[in-house]
C-alpha positions as CSV (number, residue, x, y, z in Angstrom):
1,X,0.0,0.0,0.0
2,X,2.7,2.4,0.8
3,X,4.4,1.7,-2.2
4,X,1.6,2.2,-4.3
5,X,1.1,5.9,-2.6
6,X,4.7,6.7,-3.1
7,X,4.1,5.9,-7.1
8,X,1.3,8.0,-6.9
9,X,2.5,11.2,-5.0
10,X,5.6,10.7,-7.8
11,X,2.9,11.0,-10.7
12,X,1.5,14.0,-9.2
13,X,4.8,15.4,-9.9
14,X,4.7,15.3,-14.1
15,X,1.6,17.7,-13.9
16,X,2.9,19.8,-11.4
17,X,5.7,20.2,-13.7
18,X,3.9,21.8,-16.5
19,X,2.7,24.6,-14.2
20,X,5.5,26.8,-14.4
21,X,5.0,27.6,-17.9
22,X,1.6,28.9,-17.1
23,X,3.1,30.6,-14.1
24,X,5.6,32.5,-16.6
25,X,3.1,32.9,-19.1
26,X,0.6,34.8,-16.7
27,X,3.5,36.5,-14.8
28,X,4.5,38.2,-18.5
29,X,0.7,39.6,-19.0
30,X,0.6,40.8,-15.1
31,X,3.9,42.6,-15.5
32,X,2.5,44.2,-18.8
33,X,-0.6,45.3,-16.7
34,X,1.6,46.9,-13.8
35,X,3.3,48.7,-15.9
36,X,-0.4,49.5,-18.2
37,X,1.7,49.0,-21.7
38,X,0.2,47.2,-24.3
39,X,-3.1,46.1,-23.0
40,X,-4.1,44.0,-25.5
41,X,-0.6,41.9,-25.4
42,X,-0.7,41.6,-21.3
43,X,-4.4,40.0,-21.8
44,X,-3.3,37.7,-24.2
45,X,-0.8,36.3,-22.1
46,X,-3.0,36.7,-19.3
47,X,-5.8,34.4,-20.7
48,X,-2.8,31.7,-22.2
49,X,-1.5,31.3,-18.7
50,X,-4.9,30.7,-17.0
51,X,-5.9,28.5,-20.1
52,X,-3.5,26.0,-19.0
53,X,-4.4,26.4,-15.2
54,X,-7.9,25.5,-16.3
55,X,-6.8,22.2,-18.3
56,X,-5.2,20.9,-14.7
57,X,-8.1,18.4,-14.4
58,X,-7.1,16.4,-17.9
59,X,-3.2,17.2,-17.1
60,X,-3.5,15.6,-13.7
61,X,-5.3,12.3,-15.5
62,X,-2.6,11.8,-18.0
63,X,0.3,12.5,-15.6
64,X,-1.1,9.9,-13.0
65,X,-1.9,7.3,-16.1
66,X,1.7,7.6,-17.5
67,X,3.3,7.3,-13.8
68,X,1.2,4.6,-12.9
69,X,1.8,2.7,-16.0
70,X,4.2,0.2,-16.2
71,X,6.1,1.9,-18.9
72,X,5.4,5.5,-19.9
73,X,3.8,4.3,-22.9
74,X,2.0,7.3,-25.4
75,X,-1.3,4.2,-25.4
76,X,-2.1,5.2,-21.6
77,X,-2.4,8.8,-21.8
78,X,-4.6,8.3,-24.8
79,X,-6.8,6.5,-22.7
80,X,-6.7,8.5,-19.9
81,X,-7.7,11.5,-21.6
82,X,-10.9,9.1,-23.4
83,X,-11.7,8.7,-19.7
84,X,-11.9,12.1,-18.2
85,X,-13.5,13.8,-21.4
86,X,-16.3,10.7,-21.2
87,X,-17.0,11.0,-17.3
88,X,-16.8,15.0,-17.7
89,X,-18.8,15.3,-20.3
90,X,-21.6,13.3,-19.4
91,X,-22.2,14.5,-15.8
92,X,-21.9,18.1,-17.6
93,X,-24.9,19.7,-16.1
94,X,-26.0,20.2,-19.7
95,X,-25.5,16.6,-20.7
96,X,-26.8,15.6,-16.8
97,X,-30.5,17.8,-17.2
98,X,-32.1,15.5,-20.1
99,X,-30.4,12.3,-18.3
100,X,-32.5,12.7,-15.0
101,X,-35.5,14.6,-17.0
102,X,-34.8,18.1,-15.3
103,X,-34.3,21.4,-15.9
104,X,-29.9,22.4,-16.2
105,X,-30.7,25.0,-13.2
106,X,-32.0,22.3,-11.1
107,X,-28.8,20.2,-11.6
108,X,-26.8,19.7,-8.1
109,X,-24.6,22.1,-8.0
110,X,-21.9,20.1,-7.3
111,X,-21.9,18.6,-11.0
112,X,-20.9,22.1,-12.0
113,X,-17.7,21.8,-10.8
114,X,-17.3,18.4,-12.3
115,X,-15.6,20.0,-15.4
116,X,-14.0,22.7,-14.2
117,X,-10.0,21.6,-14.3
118,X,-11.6,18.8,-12.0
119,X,-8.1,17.3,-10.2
120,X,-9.7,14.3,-8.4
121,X,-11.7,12.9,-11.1
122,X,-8.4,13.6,-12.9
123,X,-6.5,11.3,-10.3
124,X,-9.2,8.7,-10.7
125,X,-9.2,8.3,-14.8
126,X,-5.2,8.2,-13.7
127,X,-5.5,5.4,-12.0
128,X,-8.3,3.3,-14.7
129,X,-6.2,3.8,-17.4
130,X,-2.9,2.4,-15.8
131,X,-4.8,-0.1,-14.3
132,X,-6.1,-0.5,-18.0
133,X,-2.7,-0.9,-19.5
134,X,-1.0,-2.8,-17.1
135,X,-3.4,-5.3,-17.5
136,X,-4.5,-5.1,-21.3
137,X,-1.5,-3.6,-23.2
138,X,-0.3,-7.3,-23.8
139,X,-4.0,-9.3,-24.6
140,X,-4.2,-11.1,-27.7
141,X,-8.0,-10.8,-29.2
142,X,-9.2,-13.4,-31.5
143,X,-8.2,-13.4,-35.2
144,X,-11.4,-11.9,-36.1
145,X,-10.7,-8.9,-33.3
146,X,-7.1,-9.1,-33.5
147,X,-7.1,-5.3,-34.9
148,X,-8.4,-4.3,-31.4
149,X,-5.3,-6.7,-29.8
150,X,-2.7,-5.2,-27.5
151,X,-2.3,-1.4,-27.0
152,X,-5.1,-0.5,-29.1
153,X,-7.1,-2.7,-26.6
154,X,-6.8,-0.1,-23.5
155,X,-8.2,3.0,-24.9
156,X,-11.3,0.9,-25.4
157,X,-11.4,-0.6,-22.0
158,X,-10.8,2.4,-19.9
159,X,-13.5,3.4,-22.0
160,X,-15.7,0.7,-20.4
161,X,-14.4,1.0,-17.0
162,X,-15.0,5.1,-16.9
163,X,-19.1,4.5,-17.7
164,X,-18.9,2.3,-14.4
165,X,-17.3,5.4,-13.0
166,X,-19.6,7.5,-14.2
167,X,-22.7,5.6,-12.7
168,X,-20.4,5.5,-9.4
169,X,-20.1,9.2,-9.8
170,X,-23.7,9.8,-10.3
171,X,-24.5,8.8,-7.1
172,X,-21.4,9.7,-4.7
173,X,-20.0,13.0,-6.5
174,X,-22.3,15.3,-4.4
175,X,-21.4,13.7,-1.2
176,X,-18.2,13.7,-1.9
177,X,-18.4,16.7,-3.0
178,X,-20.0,18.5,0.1
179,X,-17.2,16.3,2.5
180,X,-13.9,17.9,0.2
181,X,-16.1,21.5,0.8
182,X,-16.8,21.2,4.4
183,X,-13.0,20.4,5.2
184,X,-12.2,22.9,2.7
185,X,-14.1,25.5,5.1
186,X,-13.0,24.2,8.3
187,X,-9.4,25.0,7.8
188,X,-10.8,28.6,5.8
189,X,-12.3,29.0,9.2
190,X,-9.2,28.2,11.2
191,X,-7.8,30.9,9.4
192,X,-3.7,31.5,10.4
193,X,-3.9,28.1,12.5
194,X,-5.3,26.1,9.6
195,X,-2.5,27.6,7.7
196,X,-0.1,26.1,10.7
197,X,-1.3,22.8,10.5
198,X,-1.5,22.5,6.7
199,X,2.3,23.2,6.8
200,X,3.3,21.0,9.7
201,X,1.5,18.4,8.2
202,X,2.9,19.3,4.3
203,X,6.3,18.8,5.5
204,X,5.9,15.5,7.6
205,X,4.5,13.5,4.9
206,X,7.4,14.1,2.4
207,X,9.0,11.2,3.4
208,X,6.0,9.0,2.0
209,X,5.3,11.1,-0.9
210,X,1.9,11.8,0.3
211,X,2.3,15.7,0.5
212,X,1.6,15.8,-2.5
213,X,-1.8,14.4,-2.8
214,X,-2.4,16.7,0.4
215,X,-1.1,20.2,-1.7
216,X,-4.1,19.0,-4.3
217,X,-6.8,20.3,-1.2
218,X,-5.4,24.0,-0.7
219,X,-3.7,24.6,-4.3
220,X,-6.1,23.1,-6.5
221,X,-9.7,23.3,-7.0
222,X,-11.3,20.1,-4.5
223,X,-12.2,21.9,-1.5
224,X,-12.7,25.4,-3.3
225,X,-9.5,26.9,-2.1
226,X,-7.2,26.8,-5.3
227,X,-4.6,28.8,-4.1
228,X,-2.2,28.5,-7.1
229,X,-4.9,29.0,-9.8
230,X,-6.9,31.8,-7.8
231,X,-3.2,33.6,-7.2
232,X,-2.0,33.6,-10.9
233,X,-5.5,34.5,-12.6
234,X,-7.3,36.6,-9.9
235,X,-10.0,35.5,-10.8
236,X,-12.2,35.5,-7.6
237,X,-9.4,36.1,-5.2
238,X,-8.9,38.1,-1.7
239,X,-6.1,39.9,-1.3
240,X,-4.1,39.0,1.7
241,X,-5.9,35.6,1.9
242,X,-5.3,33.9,-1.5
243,X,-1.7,32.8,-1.5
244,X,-2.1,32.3,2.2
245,X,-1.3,28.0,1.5
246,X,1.7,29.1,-0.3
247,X,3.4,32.4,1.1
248,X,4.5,30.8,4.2
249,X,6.7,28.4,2.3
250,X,9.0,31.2,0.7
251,X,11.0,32.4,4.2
252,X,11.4,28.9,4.2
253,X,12.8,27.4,1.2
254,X,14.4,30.5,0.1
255,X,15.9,30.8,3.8
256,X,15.5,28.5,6.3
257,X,16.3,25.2,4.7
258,X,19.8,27.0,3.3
259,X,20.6,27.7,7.0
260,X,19.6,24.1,8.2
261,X,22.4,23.4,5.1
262,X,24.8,25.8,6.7
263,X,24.3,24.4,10.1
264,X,24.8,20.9,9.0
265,X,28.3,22.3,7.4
266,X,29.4,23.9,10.2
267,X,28.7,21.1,12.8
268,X,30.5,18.4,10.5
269,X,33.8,17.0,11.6
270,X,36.9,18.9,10.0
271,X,37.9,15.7,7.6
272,X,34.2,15.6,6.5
273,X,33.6,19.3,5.7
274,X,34.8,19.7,2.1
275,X,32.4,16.8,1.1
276,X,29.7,18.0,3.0
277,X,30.3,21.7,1.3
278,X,29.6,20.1,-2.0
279,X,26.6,18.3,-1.1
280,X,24.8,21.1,1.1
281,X,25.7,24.3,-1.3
282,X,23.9,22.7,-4.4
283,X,21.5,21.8,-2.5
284,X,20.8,25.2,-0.9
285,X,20.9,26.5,-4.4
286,X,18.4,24.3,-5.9
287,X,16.3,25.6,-2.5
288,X,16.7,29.4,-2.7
289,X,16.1,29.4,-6.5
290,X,13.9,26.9,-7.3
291,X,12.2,25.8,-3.8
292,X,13.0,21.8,-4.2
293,X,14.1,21.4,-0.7
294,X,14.5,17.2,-0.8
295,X,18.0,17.1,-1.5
296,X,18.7,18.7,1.9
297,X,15.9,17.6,3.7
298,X,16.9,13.6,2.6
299,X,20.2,14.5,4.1
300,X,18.7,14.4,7.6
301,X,15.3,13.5,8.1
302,X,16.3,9.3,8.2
303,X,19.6,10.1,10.2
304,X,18.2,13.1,12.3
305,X,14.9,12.9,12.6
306,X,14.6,14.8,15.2
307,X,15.7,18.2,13.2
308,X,12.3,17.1,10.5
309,X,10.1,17.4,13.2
310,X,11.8,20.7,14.4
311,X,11.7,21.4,10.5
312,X,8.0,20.6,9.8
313,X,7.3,22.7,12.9
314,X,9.3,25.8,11.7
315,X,7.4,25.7,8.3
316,X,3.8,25.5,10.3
317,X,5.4,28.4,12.0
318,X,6.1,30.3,9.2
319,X,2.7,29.8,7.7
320,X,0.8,30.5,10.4
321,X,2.8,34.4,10.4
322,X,2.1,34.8,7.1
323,X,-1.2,34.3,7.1
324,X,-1.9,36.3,10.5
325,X,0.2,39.3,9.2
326,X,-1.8,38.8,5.2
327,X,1.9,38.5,3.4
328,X,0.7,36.7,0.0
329,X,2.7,35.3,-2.8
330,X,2.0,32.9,-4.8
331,X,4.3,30.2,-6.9
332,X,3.1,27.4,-9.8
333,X,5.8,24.8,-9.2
334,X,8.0,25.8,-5.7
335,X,8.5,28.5,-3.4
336,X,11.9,29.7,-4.8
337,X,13.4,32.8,-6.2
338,X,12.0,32.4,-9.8
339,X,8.3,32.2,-8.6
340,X,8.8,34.9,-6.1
341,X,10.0,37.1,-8.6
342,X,7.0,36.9,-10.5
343,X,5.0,36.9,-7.7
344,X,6.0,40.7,-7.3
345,X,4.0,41.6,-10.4
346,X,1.2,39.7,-9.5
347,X,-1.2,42.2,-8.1
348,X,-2.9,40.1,-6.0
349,X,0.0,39.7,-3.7
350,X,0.1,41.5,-0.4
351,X,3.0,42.9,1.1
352,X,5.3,40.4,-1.0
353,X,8.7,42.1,0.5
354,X,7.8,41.1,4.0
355,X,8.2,37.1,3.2
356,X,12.0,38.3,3.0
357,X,12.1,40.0,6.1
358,X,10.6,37.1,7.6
359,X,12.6,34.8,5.6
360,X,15.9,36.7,7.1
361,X,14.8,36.1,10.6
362,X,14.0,32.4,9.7
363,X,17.7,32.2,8.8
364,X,19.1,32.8,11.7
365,X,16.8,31.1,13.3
366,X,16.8,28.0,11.6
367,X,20.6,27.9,11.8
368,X,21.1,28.7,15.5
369,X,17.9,25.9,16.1
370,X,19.8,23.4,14.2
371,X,23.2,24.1,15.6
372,X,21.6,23.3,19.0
373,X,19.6,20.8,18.2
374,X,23.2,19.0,16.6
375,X,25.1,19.6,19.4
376,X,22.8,18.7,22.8
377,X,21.5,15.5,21.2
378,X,24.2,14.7,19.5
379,X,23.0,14.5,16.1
380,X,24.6,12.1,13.2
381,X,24.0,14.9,10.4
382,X,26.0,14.4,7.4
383,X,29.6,13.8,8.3
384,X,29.1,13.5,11.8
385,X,29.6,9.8,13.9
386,X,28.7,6.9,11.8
387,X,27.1,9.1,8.7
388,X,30.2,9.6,7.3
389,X,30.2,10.1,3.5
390,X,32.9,8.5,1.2
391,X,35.8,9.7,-0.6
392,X,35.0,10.9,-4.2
393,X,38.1,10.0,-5.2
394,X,39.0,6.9,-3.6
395,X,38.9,4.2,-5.6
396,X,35.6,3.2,-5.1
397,X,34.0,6.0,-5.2
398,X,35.2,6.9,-8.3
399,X,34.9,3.9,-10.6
400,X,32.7,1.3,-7.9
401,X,34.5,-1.7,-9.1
402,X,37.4,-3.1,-11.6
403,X,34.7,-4.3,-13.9
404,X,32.6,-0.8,-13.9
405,X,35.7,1.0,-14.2
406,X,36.5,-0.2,-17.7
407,X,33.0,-0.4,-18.9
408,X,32.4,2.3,-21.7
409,X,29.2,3.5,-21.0
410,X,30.6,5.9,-18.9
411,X,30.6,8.7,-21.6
412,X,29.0,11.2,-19.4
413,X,29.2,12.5,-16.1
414,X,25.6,10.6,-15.9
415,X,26.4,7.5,-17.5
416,X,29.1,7.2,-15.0
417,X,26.6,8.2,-12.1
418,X,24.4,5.6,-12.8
419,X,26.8,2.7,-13.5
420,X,28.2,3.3,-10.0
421,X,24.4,3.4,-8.7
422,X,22.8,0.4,-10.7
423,X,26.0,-1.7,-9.1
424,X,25.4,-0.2,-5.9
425,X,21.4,-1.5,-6.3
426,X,22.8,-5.1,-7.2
427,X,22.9,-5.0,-10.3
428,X,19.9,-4.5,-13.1
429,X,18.7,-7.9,-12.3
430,X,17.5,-6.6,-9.3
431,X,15.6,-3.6,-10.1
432,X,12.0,-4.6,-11.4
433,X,10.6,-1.3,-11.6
434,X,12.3,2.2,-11.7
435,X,10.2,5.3,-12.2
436,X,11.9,8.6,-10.5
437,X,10.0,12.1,-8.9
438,X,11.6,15.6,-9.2
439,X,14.5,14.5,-7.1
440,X,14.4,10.6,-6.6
441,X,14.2,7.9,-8.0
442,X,12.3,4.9,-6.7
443,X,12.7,1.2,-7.6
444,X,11.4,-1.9,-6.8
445,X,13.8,-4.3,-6.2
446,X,13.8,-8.5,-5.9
447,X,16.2,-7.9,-2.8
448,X,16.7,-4.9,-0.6
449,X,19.1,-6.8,1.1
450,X,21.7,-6.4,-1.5
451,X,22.1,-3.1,-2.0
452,X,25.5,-1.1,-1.2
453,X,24.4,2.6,0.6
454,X,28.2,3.4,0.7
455,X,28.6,2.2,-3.2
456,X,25.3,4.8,-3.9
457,X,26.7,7.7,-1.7
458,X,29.7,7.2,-3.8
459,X,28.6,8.4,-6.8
460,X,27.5,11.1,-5.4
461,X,23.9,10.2,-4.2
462,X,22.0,12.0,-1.3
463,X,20.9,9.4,0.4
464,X,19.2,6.0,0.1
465,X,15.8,4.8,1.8
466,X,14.3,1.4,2.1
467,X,11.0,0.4,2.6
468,X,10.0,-3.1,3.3
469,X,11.8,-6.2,1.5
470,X,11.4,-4.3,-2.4
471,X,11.0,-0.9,-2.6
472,X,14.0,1.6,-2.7
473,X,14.8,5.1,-3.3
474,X,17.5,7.2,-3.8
475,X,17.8,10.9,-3.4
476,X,20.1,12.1,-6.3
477,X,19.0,15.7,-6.4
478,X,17.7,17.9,-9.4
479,X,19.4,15.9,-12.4
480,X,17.6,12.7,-11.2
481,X,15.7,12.6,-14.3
482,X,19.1,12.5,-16.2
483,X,20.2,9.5,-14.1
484,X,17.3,7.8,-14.5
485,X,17.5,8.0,-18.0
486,X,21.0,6.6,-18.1
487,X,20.1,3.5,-15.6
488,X,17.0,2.4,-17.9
489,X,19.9,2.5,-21.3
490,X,22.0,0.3,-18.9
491,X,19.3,-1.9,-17.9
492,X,18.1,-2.2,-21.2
């Protein structure tokens, strides 16, 4: 079960990742409009950005479908999207009215939302159509069928599955509608403490993956909040509350988790600290400009998890001070420098400047906490007690083995990466699955036992977590998706 949310909260990823185009997009019209040049030009640009926040719905269906596929195969996003337009389009209220014989206007209203960039009917198609493929994508029809045989075969069935759906949907939508709505309002009502607990609870579930299927409540349209869209388009938004599930996170990605770096540098022992320099700066720079904090928080929340929970409580903290004090900015993909920056233009945020006074004071007190923390309970951060990390230019760090070492795929700085990794896994007959998020990847191996952590960290890996007897993952950092491409040529 774990595994299978894991896979999940990494599918939620590919979508995500398509939202800082719309994020740029909207920031160049809103920049135009600050400035009132060329009116026409800053609506256009305008209106492309919150076109593609409106398509999140359909994005989300084919992002979960490919990563919930066995292979990312073009067949399962075709299906996918057969899904979503078939259950959306039916229980349209347009469609819906001559279906139960009544008038559109007496429609429930929760079916109006049902088409509306709909993310968890999006997550549900997802999951039909990989289901569908990883079950159909290899049947063998009849002779007189055989046309319809193999790939061609899944389109058709997630076809059949989504009218089941459908039905389903009928009949539960407007409860489960009303449920996502009433939560929705309770934390609205909670006000500067729901944003506290959203953020406590954000950053605790990032070892499981699961934040992200928790983001989809505030930033997305399923409880009515939809931060991110509401932020970028105005379009119904409150000035100094929307952005409120987002602003808190800028003081401390941009901030805090750099100091937690530079605390984690500075507590290291003196043989250890060149290697840990390397491995805390680049992640502190993916942090501050981007806001992908995992390749620092990876570093410590297994060994040290004692400084996560302190984390996860700072980040509630921030939230919560942000949304008393009404300091809004808003991002599309991560709280980093590139999102803030357009954030400025944006006017629907409030008081924008402030997150970076706040963020200043979260520096210092983020490093001073973590320094603390290190030293009274004796912390093994990286490079401390038995978290050492290895030489990059011993002899097995640099090459793994004799055999690796005259192997010729190593090409590339990420050909080389991965050989060292793939050996360190046991080898590619013991990775079944591999599939990779924004800064990990994840396999599913035959043996756990097998696998070298010291080997990994060699080739200049994060860290490495284990789950049960099969599953695996390995923090790698921002290039992950360059790694992972590597390791799939070598295992193929």
């Amino acid at each position: 079960m774990l595994s299978f949310l894991q896979r999940l909260g990494r599918s939620l990823m590919l979508p995500v990742a398509v939202l800082p185009a719309a994020a740029i997009i909207a920031g160049i019209g809103n920049a135009l409009k600050a400035m009132h040049i060329l009116p026409t030009v800053a609506n256009f640009f305008s209106t492309a950005g919150q076109t593609i926040l409106e398509q999140l719905g359909i994005l989300f269906a084919i992002g979960v479908a490919l990563g919930m596929a066995k292979k990312n195969d073009g067949a399962v996003a075709l299906a996918a999207t057969v899904g979503y337009f078939l259950i959306t389009g039916v229980l349209s209220p347009e469609k819906l009215a001559p279906l139960l014989g009544e008038k559109q206007s007496h429609v429930d209203a929760a079916f109006e939302q049902m088409n509306n960039g709909n993310v968890l009917i999006g997550l549900f198609v997802g999951l039909i159509a990989a289901f569908t493929y990883n079950k159909f994508a290899e049947t063998e029809l009849p002779a007189a069928l055989s046309f319809f045989s193999g790939k061609r075969l899944v389109p058709i069935m997630t076809a059949f599955f989504s009218i089941f759906l459908t039905v389903a949907m009928l009949f539960i939508w407007p409860a489960i509608y009303s449920v996502i709505v009433n939560f929705g309002k309770w934390i609205i009502d909670l006000g500067p403490f729901g944003a506290f607990l959203y953020g406590f609870s954000n950053r605790l579930l990032i070892p499981t993956g699961l934040h992200h299927a928790l983001n989809t409540v505030f930033w997305f349209d399923l409880a009515g909040i939809n931060d991110i869209a509401k932020f970028q388009s105005g379009d119904g938004a409150e000035k100094g509350v929307t952005g409120r599930y987002m602003a808190g996170f800028f003081p401390v990605m941009m901030f805090g988790v750099p100091a937690a770096a530079l605390a984690m540098y500075r507590a290291a022992e003196s043989k250890q600290k060149k290697r840990v320099y390397g491995l805390m700066l680049a992640g502190s720079i993916s942090a501050f400009f981007v806001g992908v904090t995992e390749p620092i928080e990876f570093a410590f929340m297994f060994v040290a998890p004692e400084l996560f929970v302190i984390h996860a409580f700072l980040t509630g903290v921030s939230m919560f001070i942000a949304a008393l004090f009404h300091w809004t900015a808003g991002f599309s993909f991560s709280a980093g420098l590139i999102d803030f920056v357009l954030s400025l233009v944006n006017p629907v945020a409030n008081k924008p400047y402030m997150l970076i006074v706040q963020g200043l004071v979260f520096f210092v007190m983020y490093y001073f906490v973590f320094r603390a923390a290190i030293k009274f309970l004796k912390l093994n951060t990286p490079g401390r007690g038995n978290n050492l990390l290895p030489d990059p230019t011993s002899e097995e760090a640099s090459t793994g083995d004799k055999d690796s070492q005259s192997d010729n795929r190593t090409s590339n700085k990420y050909a080389k990466t991965a050989s060292q990794i793939l050996d360190g896994l046991g080898g590619k007959d013991n990775v079944k699955t591999l599939t990779n998020c924004a800064t990990r990847l994840r396999m599913e191996l035959n043996d756990n036992s097998i696998v070298d952590d010291s080997k990994i960290k060699g080739a200049g890996a994060v860290g490495v977590t284990k789950s049960g007897k099969h599953n695996t993952q390995v923090i790698v950092g921002t290039q992950v998706q360059q790694v992972a491409d590597e390791i799939e040529k070598l295992i193929d």
